[in-house]
Backbone bond lengths (Angstrom), bond angles and torsions (degrees), N, CA, C in turn:
res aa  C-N    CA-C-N  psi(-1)  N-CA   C-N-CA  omega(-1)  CA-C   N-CA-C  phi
1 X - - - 1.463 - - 1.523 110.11 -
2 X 1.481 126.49 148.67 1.291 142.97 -130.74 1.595 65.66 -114.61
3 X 2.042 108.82 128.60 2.016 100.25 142.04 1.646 103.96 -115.42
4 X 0.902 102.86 137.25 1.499 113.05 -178.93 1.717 104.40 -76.94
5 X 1.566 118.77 153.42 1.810 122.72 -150.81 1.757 68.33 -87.21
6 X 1.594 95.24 152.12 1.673 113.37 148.45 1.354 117.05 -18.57
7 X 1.640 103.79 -66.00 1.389 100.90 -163.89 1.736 128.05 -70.65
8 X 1.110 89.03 8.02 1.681 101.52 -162.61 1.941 97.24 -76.10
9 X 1.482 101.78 -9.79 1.472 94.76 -145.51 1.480 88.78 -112.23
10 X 1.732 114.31 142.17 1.599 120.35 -151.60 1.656 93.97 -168.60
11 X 1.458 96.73 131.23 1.254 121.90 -176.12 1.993 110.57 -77.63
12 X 0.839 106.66 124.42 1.631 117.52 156.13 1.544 124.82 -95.54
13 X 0.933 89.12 137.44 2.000 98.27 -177.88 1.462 114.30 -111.57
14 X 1.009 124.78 127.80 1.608 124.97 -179.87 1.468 105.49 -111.61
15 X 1.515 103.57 176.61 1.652 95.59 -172.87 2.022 95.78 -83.43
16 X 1.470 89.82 176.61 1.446 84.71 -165.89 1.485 123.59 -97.57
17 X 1.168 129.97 160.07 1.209 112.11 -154.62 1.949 120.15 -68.60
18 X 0.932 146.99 171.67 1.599 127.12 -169.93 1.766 97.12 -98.83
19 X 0.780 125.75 -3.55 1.757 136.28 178.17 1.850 110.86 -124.70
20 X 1.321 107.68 117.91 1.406 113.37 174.96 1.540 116.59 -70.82
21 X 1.362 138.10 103.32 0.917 119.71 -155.37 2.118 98.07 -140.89
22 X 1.338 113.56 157.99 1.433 136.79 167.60 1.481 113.81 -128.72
23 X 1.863 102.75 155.26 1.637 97.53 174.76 1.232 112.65 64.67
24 X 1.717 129.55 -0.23 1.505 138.32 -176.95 1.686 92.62 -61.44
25 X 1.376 92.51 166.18 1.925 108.90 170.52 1.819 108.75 -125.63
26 X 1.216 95.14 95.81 1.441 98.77 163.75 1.506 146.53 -90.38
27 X 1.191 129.45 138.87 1.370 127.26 -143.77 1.996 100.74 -137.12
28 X 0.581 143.14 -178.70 1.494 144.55 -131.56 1.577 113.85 166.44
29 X 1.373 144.61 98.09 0.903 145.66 -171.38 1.614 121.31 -166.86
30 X 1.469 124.28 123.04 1.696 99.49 -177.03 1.363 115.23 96.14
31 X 1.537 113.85 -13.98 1.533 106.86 -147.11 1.477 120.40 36.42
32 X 1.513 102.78 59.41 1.897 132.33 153.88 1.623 101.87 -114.75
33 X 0.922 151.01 165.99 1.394 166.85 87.92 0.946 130.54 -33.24
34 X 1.601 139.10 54.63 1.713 146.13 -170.48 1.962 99.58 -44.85
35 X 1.160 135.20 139.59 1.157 136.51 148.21 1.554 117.60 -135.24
36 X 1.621 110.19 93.22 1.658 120.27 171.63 1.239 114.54 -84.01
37 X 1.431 144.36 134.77 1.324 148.21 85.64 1.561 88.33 146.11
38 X 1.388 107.30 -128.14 1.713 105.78 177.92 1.483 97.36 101.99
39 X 1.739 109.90 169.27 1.332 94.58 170.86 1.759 115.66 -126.13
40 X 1.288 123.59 133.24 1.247 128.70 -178.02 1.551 115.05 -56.16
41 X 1.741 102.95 161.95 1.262 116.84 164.85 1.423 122.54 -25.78
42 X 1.266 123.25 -48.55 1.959 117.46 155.89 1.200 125.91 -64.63
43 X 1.612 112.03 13.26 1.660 90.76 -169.39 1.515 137.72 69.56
44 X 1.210 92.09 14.59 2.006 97.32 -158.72 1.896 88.72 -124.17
45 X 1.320 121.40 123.61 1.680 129.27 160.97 1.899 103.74 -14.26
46 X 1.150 95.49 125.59 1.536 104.83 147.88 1.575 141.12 -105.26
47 X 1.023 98.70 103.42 1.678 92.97 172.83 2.058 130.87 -63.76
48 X 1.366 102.16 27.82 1.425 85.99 -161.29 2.035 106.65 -108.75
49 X 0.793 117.53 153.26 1.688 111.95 -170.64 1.367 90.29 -127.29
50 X 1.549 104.22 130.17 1.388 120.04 163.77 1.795 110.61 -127.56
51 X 1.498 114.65 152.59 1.432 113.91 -174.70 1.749 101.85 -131.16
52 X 1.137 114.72 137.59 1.197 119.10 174.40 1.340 123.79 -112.86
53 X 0.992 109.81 130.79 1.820 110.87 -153.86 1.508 92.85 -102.69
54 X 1.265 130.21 130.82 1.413 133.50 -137.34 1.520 103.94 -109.36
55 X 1.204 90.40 -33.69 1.827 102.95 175.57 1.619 99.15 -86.26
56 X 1.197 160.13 -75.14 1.240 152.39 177.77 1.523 123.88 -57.48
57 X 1.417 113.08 -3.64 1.265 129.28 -178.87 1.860 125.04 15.96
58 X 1.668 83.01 64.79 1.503 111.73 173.24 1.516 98.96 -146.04
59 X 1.498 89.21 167.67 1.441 119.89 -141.38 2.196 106.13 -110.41
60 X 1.261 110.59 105.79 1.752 78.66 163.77 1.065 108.72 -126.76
61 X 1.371 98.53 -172.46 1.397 108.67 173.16 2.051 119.72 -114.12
62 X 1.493 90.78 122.34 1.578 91.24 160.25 1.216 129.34 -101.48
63 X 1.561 121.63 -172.14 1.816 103.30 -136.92 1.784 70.68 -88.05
64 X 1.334 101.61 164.16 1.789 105.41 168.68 1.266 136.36 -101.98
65 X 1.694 123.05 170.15 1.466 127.11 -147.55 1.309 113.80 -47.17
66 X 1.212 141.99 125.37 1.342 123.34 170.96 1.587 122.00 -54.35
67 X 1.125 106.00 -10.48 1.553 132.14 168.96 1.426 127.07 -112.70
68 X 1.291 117.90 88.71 1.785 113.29 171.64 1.488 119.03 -26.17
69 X 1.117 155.46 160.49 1.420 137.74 151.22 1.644 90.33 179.97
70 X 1.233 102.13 156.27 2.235 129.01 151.41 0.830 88.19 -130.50
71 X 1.856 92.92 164.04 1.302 119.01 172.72 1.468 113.16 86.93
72 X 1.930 120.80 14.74 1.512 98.93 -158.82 1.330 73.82 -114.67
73 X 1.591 94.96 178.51 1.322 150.18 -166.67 1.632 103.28 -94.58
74 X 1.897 109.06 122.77 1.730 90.06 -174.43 1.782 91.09 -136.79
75 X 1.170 126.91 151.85 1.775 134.87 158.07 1.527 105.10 -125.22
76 X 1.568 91.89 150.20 1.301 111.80 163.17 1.540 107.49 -79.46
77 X 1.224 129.81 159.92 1.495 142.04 157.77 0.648 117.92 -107.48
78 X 1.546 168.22 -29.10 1.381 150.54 -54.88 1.935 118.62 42.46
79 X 1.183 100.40 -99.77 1.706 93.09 175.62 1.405 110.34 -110.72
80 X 1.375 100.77 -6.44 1.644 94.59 -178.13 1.295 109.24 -72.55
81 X 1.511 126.06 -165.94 1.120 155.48 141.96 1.415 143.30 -123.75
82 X 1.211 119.03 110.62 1.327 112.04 171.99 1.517 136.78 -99.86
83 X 1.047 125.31 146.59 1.389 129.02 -153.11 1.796 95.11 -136.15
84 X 1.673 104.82 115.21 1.955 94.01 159.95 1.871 90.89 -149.75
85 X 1.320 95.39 155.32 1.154 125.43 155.58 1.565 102.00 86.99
86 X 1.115 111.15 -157.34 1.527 121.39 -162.95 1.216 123.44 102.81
87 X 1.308 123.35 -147.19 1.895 131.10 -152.44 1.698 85.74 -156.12
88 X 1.354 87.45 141.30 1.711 116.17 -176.61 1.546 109.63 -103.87
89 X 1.578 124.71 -179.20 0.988 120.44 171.76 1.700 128.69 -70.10
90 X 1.283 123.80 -0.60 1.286 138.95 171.66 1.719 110.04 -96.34
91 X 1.718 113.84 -4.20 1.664 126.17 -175.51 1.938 88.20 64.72
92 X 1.177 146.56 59.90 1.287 137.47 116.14 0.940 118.81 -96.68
93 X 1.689 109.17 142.71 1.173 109.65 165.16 1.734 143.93 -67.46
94 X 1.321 100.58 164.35 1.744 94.94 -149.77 2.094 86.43 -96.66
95 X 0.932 71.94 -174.77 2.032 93.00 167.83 1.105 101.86 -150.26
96 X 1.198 147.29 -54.75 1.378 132.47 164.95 1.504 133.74 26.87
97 X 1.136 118.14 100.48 1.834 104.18 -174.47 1.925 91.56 -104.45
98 X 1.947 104.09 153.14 1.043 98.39 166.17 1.259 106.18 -163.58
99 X 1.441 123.38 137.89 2.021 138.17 -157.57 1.594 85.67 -122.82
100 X 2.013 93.63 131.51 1.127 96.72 148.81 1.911 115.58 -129.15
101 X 1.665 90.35 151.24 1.618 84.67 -177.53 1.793 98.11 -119.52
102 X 1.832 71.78 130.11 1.664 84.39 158.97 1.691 136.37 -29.85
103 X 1.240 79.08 -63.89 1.826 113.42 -164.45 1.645 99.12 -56.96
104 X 1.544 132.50 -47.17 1.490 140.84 -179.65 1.525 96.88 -74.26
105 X 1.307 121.02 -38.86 1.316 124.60 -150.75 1.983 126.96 64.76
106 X 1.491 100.46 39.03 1.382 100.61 -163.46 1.371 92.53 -156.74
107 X 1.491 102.83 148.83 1.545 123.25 165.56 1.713 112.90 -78.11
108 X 1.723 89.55 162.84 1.916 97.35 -166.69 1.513 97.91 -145.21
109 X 0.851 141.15 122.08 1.272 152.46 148.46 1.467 138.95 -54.06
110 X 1.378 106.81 95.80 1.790 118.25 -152.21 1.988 108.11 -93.05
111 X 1.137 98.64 160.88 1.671 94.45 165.37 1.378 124.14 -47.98
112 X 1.344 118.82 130.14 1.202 128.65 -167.39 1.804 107.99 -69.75
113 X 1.157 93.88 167.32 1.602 109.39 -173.91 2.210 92.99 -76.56
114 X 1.555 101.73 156.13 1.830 86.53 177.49 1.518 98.34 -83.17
115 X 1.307 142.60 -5.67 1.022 131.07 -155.27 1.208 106.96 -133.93
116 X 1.329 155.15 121.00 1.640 136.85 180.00 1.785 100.85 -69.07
117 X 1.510 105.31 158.35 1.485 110.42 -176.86 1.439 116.07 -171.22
118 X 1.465 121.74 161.42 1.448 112.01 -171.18 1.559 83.95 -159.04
119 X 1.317 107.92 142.24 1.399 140.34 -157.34 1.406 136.33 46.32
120 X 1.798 94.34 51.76 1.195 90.49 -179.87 1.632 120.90 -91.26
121 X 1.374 123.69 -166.06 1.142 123.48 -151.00 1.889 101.21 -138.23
122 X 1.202 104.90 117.63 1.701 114.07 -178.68 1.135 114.89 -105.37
123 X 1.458 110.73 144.82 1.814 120.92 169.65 2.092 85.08 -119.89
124 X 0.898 79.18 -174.85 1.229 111.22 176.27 1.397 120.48 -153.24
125 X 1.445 137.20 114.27 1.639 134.79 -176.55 1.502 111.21 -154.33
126 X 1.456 111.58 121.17 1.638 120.52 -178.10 1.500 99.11 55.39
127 X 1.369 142.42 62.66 1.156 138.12 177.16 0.915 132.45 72.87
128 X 1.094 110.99 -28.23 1.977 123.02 -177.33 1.788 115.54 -84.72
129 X 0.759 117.91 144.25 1.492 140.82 179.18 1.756 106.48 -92.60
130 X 1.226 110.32 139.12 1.653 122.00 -172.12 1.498 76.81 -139.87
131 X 1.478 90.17 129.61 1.944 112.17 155.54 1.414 122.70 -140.18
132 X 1.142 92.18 111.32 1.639 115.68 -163.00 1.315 132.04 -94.37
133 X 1.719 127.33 69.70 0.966 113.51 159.57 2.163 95.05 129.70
134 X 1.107 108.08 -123.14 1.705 123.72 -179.76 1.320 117.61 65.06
135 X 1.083 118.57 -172.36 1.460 126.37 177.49 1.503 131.43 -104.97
136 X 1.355 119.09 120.38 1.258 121.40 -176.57 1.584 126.58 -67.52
137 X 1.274 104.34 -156.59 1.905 99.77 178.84 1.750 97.08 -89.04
138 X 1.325 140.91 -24.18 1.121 147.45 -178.50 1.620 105.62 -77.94
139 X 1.220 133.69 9.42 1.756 150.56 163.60 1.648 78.28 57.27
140 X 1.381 125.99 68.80 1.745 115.78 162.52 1.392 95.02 -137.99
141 X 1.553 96.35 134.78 1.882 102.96 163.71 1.607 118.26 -51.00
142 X 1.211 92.55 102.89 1.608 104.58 168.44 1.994 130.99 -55.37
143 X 0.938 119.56 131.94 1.452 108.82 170.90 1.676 123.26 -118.00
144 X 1.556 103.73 45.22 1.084 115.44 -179.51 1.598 118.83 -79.61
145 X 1.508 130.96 132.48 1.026 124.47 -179.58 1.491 105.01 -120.86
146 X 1.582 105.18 127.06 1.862 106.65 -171.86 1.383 112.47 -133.58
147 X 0.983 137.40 149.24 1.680 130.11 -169.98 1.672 93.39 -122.58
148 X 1.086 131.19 160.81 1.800 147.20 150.37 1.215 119.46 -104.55
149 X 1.247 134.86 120.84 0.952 126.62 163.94 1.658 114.73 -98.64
150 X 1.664 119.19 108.79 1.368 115.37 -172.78 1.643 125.13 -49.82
151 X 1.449 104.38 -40.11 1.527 116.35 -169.19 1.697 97.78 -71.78
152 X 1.535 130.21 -30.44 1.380 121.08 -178.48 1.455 105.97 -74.51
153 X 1.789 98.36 -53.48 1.134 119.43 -162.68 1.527 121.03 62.09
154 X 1.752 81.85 55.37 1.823 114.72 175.17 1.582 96.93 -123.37
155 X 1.603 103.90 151.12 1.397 126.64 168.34 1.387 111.23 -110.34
156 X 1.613 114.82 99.61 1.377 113.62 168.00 1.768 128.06 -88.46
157 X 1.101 138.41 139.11 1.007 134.22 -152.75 1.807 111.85 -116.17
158 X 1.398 113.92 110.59 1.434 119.75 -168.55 1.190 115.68 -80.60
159 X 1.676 119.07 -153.82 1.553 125.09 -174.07 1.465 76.13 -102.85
160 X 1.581 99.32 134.72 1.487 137.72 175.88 1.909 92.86 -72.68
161 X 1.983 99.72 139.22 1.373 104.80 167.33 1.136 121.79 -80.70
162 X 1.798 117.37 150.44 0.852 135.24 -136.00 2.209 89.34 -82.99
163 X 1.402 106.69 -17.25 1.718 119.22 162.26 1.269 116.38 -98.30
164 X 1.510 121.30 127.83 1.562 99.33 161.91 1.431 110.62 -81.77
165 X 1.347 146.58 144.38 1.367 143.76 135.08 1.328 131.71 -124.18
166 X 1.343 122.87 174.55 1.766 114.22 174.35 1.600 101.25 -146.36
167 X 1.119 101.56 147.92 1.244 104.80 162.50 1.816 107.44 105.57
168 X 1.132 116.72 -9.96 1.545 139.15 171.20 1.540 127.95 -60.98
169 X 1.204 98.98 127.61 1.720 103.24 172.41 1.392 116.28 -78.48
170 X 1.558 98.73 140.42 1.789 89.57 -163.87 1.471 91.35 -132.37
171 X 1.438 128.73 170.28 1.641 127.89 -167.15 1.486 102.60 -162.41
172 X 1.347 103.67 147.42 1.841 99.08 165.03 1.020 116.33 -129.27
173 X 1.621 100.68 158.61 1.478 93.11 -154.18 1.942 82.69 -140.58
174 X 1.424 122.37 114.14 1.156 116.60 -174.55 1.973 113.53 53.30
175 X 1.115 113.18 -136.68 0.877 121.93 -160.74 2.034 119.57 -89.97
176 X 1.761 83.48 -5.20 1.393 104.63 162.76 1.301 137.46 -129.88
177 X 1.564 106.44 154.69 1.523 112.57 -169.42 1.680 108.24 -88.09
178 X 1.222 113.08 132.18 1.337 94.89 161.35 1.802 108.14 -143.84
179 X 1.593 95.94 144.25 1.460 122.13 -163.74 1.964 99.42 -75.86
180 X 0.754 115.47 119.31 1.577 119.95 178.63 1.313 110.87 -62.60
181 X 1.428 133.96 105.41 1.532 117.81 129.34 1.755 127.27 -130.33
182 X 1.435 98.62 146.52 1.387 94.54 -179.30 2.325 127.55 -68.19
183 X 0.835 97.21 126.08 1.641 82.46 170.46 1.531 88.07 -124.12
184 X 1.579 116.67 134.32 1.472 112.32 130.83 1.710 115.75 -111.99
185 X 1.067 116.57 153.20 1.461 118.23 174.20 1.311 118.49 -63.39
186 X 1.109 126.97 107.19 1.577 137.61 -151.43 1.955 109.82 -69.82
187 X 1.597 116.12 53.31 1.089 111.31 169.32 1.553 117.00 -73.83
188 X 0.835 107.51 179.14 1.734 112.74 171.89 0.859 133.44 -54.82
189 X 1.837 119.58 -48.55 1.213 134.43 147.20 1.482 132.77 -32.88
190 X 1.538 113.69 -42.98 1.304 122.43 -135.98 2.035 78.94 -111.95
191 X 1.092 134.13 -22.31 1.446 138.03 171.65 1.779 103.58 -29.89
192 X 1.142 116.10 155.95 1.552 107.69 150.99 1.086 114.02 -107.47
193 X 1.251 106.63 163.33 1.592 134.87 -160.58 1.605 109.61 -65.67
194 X 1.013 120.34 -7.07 1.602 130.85 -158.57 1.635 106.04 -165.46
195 X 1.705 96.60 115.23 1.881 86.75 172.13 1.578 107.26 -69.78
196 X 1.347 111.00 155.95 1.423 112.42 178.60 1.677 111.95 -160.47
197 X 1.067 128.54 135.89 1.337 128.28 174.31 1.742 124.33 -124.65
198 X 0.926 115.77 153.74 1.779 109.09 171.57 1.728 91.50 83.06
199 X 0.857 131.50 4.24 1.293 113.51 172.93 1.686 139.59 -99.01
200 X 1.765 122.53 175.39 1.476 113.79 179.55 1.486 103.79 -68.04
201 X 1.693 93.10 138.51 1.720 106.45 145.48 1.148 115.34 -126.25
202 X 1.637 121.72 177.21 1.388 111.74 -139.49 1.465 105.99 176.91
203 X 1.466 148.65 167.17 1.213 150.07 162.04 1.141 107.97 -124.07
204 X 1.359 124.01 132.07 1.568 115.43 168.33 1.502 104.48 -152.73
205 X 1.126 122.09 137.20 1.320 114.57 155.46 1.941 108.02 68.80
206 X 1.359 110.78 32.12 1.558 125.58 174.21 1.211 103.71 73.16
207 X 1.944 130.15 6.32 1.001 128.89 173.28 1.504 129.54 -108.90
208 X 1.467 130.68 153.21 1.312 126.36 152.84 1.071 118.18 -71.46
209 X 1.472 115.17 114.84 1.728 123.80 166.73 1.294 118.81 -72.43
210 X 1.151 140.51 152.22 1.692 138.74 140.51 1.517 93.06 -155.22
211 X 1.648 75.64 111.49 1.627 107.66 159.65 1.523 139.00 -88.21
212 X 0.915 123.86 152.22 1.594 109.87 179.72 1.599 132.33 57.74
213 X 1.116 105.84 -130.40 1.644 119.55 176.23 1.212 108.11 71.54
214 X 2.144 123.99 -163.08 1.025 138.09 172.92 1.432 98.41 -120.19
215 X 1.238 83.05 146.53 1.888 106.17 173.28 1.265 105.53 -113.26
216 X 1.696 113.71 -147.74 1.414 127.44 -173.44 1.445 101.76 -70.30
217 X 1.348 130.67 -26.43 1.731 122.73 -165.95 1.628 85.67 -98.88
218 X 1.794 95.45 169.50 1.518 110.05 172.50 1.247 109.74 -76.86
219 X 1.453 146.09 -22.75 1.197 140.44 178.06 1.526 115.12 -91.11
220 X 1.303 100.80 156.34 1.667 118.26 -170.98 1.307 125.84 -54.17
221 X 1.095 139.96 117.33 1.542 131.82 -167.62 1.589 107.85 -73.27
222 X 1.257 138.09 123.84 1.449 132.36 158.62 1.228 108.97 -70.18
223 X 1.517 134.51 -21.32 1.432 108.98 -176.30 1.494 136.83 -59.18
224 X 0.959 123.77 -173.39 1.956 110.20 -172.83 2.034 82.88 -162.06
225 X 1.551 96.89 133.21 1.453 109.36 171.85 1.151 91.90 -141.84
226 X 1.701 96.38 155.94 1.671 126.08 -149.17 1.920 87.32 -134.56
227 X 1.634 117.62 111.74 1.429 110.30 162.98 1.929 107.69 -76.45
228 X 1.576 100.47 114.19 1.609 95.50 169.74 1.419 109.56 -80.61
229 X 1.047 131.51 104.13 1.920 129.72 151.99 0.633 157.43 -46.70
230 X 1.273 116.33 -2.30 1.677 148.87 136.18 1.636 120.07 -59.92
231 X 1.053 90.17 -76.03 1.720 89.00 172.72 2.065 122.92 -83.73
232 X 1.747 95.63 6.89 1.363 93.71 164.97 1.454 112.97 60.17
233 X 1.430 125.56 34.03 1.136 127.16 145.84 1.408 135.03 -154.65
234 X 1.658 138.91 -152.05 1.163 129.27 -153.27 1.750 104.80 -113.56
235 X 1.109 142.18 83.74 1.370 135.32 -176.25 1.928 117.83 -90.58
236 X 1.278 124.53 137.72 1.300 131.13 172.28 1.281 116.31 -64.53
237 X 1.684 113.20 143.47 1.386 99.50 174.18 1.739 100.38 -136.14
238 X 1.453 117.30 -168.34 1.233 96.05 -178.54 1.651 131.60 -86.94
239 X 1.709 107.92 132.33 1.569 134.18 -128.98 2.209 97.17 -74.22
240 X 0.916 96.53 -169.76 1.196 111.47 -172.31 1.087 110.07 -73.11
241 X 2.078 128.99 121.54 1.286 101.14 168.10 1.528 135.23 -102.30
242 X 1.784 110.80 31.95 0.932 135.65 -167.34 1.526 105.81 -147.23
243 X 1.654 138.28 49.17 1.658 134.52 -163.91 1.669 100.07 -51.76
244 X 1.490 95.80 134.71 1.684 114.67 175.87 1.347 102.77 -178.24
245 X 1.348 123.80 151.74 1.265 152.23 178.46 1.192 110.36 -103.46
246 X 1.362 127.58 -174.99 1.897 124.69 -173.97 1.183 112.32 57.74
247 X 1.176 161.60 18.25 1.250 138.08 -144.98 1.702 121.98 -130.20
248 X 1.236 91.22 119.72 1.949 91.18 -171.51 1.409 90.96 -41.85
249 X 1.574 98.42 142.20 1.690 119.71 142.55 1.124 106.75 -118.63
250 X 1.746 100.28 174.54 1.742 118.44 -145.71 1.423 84.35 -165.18
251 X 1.014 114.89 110.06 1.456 116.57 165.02 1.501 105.88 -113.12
252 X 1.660 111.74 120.58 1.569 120.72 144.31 1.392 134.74 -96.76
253 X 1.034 142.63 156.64 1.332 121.87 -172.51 1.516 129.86 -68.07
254 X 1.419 101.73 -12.95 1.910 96.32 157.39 1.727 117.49 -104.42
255 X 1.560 110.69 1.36 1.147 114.99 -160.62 1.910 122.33 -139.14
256 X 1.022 117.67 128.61 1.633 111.39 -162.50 1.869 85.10 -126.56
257 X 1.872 91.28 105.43 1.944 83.04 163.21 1.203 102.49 -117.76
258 X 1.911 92.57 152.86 1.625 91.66 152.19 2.087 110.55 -114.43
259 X 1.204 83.26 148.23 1.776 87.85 -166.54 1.813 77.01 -116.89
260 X 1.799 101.94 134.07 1.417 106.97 133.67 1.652 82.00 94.64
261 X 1.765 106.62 -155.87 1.318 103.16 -167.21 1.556 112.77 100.65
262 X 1.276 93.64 162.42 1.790 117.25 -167.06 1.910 95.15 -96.13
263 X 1.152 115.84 106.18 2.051 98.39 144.44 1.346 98.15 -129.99
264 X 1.217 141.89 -107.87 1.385 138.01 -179.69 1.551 110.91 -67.66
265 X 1.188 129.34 42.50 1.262 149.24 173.35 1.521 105.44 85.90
266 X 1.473 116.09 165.52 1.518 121.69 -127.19 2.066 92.99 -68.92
267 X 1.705 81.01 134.17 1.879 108.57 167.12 1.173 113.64 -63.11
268 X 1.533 98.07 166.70 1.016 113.85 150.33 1.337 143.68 -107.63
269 X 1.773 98.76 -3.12 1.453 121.24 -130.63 2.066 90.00 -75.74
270 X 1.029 123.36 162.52 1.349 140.11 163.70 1.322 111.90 -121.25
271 X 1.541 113.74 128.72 1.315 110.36 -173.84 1.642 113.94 -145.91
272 X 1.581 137.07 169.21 1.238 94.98 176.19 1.487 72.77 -159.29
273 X 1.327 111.54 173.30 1.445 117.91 -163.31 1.346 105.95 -130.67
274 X 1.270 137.20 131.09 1.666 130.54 -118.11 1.924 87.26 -142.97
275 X 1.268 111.81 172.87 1.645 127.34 154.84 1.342 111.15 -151.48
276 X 1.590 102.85 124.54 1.485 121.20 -165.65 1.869 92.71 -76.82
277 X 0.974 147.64 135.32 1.810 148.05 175.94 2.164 90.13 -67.75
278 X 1.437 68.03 134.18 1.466 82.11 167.41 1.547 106.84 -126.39
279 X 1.511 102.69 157.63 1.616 126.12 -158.78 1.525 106.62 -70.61
């Protein structure tokens, strides 16, 4: 496997989003940038959806959630969007399912999830929707496994994982799902360079990212470290140009953003973390 040098790796800045938002759910499709819900400067659920069109690099607005919520769970369909679960203005979690179509220009309200939940984790394969896992009203990692089928617009309910978790990046790969987590074996070497918590991780470029977060001070770290796997340890690349913690990531395969996030209370900033091709 190919690791790309430190220097290869270079931050992009987009314009910023028109709503300050945390806990948002970002979605990626089209080369648009979907950003639903999150929670505003009060702390209180937002219902508002904005898309950023990547090539004209402006901002709109679509009509918003019929449901306030952070913390949810979103898939592409084709052009739709789907949106379930999350945390309400009381922080319970919702069950709530909700599709939006382009083509009407309006949201629709689908069969609910059986369980309410917030941070769960979606694939998408041959049409169907997988929701994997999140947190219930009892604040415990769930190990619920549920599929959608859009055309019934039934929720069938599978063999539960053998982990509960929430809040996890999940990927498919052929005919399987698999739930993301990092382990390295905690030698000396292999430590990072900077304690940090609340922050993006990410793959890019044959590397482990972790961007951002909080460390030992109250303010946001801009730095960004890359685990190389070859040489079995933690190298810097270039740092944040916006430091904040909280912050959705979005990983595409040339591109790792974080949108949104906490620094002097919740951003706006959009950012994405780039690789220049080397010769």
């Amino acid at each position: 496997m190919a690791v790309s040098p430190p220097k290869s790796y270079f931050w992009e800045v987009f314009p910023p989003m028109p709503t300050r938002r945390v806990y948002c759910t970002p979605l990626f499709q089209d080369s648009r940038l979907t950003v639903l819900g999150g929670c505003s400067e009060t702390g209180l659920p937002l219902d508002s959806v904005e898309v950023l069109d990547i090539g004209s690099q402006t901002w709109i607005q679509l009509p918003p959630l019929p449901t306030a919520r952070a913390g949810a769970a979103a898939v592409a369909l084709g052009t739709r969007v789907l949106v379930m679960g999350g945390m309400d203005a009381q922080q319970n979690p919702l069950s709530s399912v909700e599709i939006y179509n382009p083509d009407e220009g309006k949201w629709e309200r689908k069969t609910s999830l059986s369980q309410p939940s917030m941070g769960i984790s979606t694939v998408e394969k041959d049409g169907k929707v997988y929701a994997l896992g999140g947190m219930g009203v009892d604040t415990t990692p769930q190990a619920l496994v549920r599929v959608y089928e859009p055309a019934k617009d039934q929720w069938q309910l599978l063999s539960s994982m053998p982990t509960p978790r929430y809040g996890t990046a999940s990927f498919l790969r052929g005919n399987k799902i698999y739930m993301l987590g990092i382990w390295i074996k905690p030698t000396r070497a292999s430590r990072m360079k900077e304690k940090r918590a609340d922050f993006v991780a990410g793959f890019l470029g044959g590397r482990i990212i972790a961007a951002g977060g909080l460390g030992n001070q109250p303010s946001p770290l801009a730095s960004v470290e890359s685990y190389n796997p070859m040489k079995k340890r933690w190298e810097f690349v270039a740092p944040l140009p916006s430091p904040r913690c909280s912050c959705a990531g979005l990983q595409t395969p040339h591109m790792l953003f974080l949108i949104g996030g906490v620094a002097q209370g919740p951003s706006n900033a959009v950012e994405a973390l780039c690789m220049r091709e080397t010769v």
